[in-house]
ZAMARGU-4260 file (C-alpha; in steps of 0.2 Angstrom, whole numbers, plus 5000, padded with zeros to 4 digits):
<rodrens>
0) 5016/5043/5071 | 5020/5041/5051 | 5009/5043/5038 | 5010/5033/5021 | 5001/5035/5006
5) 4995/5019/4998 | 4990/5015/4978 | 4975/5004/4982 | 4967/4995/4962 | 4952/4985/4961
10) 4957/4966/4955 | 4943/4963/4942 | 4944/4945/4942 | 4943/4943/4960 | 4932/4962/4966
15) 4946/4964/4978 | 4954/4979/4983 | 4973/4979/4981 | 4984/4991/4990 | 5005/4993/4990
20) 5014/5008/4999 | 5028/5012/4984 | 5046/5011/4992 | 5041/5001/5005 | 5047/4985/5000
25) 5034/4969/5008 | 5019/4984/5012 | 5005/4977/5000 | 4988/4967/5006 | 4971/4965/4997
30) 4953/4969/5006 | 4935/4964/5001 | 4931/4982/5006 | 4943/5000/5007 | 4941/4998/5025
35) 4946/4980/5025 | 4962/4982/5015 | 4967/5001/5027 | 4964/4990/5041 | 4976/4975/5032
40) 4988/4986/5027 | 4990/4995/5043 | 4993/4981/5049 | 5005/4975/5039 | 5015/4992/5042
45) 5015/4989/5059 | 5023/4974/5058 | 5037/4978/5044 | 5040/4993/5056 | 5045/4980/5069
50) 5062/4977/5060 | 5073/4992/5062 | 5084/4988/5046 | 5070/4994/5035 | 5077/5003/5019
55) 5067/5015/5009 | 5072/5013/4989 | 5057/5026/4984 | 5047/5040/4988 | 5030/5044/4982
60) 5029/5059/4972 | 5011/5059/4965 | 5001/5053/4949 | 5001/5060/4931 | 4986/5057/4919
65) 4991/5054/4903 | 4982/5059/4888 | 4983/5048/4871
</rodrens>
């Protein structure tokens, strides 16, 4: 089992849920719900995991808030 960590944003045009797992190049959906897009994602992931040339450029760190 692996665990990812996704950034998931909220489209205000469209009230979808947006989700990408950073450093992981083609792992991104969209969901009219959270659950919806976890599910989408996961599978997604599942199937870029199905290629065993998969290369890693990133690795989440965290997030920073930024005062101005």
């Amino acid at each position: 089992m692996k665990i990812f960590t996704s950034i998931v944003e909220r489209d205000l045009d469209t009230n979808f849920y947006v989700g990408y797992i950073p450093g992981f190049k083609g792992a991104h959906s969209q969901g009219k719900t959270l659950d919806e897009l976890k599910e989408n994602i996961r599978e997604v992931i599942e199937m870029l995991l199905e290629d065993e040339n998969i290369i890693f450029d990133r690795e989440f760190v965290g997030t920073q808030q930024i005062v101005v």
